[in-house]
BALOBA-1460 file (C-alpha; in Angstrom, 3 decimals):
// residues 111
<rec num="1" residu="x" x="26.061" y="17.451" z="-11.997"/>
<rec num="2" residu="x" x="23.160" y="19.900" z="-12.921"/>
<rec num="3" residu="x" x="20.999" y="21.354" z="-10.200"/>
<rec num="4" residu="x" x="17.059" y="22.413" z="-11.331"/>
<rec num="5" residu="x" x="15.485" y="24.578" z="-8.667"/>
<rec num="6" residu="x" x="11.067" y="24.341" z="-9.952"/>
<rec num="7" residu="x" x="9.112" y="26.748" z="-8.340"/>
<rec num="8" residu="x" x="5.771" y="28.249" z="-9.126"/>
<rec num="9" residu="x" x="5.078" y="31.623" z="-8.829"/>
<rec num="10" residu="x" x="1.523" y="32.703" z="-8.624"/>
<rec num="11" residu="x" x="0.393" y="36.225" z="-8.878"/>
<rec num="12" residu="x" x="-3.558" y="37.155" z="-8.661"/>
<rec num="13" residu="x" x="-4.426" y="40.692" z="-8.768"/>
<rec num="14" residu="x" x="-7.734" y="41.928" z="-7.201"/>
<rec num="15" residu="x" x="-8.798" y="45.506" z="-5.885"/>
<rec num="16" residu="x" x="-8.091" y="45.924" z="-2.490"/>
<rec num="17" residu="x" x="-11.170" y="47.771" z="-0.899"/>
<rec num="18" residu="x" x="-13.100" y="47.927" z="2.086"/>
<rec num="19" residu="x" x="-16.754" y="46.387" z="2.733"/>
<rec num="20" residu="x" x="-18.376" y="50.005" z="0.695"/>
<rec num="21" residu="x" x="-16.869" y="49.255" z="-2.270"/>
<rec num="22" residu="x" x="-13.894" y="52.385" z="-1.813"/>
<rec num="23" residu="x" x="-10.550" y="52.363" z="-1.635"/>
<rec num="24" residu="x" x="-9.142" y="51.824" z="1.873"/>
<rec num="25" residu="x" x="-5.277" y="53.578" z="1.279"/>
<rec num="26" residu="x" x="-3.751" y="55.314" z="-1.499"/>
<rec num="27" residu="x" x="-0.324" y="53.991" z="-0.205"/>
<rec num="28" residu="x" x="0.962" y="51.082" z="-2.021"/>
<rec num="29" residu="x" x="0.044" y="48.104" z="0.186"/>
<rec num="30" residu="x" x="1.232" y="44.234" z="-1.574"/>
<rec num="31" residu="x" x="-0.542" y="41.178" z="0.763"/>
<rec num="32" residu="x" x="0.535" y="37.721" z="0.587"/>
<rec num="33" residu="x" x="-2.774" y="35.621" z="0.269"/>
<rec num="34" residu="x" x="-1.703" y="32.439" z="0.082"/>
<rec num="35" residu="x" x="1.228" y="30.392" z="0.377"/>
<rec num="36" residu="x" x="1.222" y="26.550" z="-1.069"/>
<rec num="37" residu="x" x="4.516" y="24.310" z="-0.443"/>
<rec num="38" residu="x" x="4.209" y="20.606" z="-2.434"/>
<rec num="39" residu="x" x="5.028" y="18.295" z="0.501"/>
<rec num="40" residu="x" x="6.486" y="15.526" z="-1.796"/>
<rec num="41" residu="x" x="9.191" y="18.386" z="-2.967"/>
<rec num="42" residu="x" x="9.373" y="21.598" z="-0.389"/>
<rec num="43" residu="x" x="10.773" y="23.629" z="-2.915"/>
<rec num="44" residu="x" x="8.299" y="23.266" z="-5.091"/>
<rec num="45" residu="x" x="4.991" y="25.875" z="-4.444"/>
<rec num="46" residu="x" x="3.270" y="28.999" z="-5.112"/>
<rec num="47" residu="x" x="2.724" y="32.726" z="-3.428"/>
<rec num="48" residu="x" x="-0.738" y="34.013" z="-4.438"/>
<rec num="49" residu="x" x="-0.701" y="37.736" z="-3.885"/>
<rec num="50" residu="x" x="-2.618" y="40.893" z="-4.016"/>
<rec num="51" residu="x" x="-1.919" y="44.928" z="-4.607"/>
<rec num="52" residu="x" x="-3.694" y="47.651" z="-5.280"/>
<rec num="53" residu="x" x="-2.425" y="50.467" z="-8.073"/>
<rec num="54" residu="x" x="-0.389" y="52.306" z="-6.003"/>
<rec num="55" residu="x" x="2.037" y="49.876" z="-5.445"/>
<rec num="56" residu="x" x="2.067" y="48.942" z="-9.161"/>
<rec num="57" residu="x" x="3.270" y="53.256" z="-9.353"/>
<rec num="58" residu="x" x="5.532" y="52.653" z="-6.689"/>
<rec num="59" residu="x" x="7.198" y="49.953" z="-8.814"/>
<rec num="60" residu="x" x="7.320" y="51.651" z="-11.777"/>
<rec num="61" residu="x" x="8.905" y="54.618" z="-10.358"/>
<rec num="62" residu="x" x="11.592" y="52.242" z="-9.059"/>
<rec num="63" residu="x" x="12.048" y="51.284" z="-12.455"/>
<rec num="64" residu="x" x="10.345" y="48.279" z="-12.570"/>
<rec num="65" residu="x" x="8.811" y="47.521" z="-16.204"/>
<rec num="66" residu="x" x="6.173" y="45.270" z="-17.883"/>
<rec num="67" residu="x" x="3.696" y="44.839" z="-20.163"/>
<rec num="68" residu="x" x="1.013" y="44.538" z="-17.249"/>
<rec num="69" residu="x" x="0.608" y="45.008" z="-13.625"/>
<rec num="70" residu="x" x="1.142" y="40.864" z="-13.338"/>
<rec num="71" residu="x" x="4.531" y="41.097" z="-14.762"/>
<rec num="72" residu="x" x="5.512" y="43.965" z="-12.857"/>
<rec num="73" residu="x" x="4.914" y="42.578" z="-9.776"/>
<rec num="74" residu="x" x="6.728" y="39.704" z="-10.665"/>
<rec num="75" residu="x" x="9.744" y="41.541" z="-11.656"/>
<rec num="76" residu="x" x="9.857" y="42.955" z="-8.060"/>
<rec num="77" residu="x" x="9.252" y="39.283" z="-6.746"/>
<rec num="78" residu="x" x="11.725" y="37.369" z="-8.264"/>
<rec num="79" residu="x" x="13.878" y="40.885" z="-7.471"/>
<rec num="80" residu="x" x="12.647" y="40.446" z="-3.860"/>
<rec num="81" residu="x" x="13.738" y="36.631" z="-3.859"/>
<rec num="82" residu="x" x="16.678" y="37.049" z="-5.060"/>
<rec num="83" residu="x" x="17.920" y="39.735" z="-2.533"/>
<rec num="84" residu="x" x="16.583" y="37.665" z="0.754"/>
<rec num="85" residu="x" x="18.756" y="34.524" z="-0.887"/>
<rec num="86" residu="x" x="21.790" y="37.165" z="-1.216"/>
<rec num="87" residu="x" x="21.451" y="38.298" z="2.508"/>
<rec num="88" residu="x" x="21.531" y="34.857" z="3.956"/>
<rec num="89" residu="x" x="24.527" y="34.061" z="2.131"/>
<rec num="90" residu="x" x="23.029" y="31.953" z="-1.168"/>
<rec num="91" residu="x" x="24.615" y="32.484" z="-4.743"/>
<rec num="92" residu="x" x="21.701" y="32.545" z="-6.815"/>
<rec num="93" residu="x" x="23.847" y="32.849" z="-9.652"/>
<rec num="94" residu="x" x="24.743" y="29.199" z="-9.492"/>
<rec num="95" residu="x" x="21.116" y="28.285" z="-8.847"/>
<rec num="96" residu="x" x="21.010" y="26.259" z="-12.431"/>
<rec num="97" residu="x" x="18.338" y="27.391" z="-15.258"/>
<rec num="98" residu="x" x="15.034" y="29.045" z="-14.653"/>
<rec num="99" residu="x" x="12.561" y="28.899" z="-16.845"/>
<rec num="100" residu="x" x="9.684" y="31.565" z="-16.932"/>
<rec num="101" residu="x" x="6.863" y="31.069" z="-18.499"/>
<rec num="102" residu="x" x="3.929" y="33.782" z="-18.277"/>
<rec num="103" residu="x" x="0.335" y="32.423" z="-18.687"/>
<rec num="104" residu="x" x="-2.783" y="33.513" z="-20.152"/>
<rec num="105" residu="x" x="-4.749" y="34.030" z="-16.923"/>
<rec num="106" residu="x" x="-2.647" y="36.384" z="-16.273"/>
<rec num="107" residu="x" x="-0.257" y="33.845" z="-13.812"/>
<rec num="108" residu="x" x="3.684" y="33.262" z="-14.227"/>
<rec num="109" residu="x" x="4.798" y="29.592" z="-13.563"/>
<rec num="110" residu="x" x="8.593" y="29.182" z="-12.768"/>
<rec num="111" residu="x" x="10.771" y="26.565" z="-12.696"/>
């Protein structure tokens, strides 16, 4: 029997700065805006989340790599994921196929 895990994963970058228009931190902050769970399926949803360029650094000097900030952060993400599922005792190497597929807006939709 197969088992397909579908998940979305949304990623939305905007500046994080305070009501003057500057930069409130030059230490790498990552917020989770949003969180969306499809009733009919709970393991079906979306994160929306936000950064600012130092955590983008931070990731890169961790050796995270991509072709933009969007699929940087989504490296650590899934990477992220994956570890919390491997603490609490999952094998997320038997999860069944993932497909990734990366967007023009800028979004990554998994499933």
């Amino acid at each position: 029997m197969k088992v397909k895990k579908t998940a979305k994963t949304t990623i939305k970058k905007k500046n994080l700065k305070d009501k003057k228009g500057k930069k409130k931190s030059e230490e790498p902050i990552v917020k989770v805006l949003n969180l969306n769970v499809n009733p009919e399926n709970p393991r079906n949803g979306f994160f929306e989340l936000d950064w600012n360029p130092e955590f983008v650094n931070m990731l890169k000097q961790s050796g995270y790599e991509g072709a933009s900030e969007e699929e940087i952060v989504d490296r650590w993400f899934q990477t992220l994921c994956k570890t919390i599922g491997n603490e609490q005792g999952i094998d997320v190497t038997g999860s069944g196929y993932v497909q990734i597929n990366r967007r023009d807006d800028g979004k990554t939709e998994v499933s």
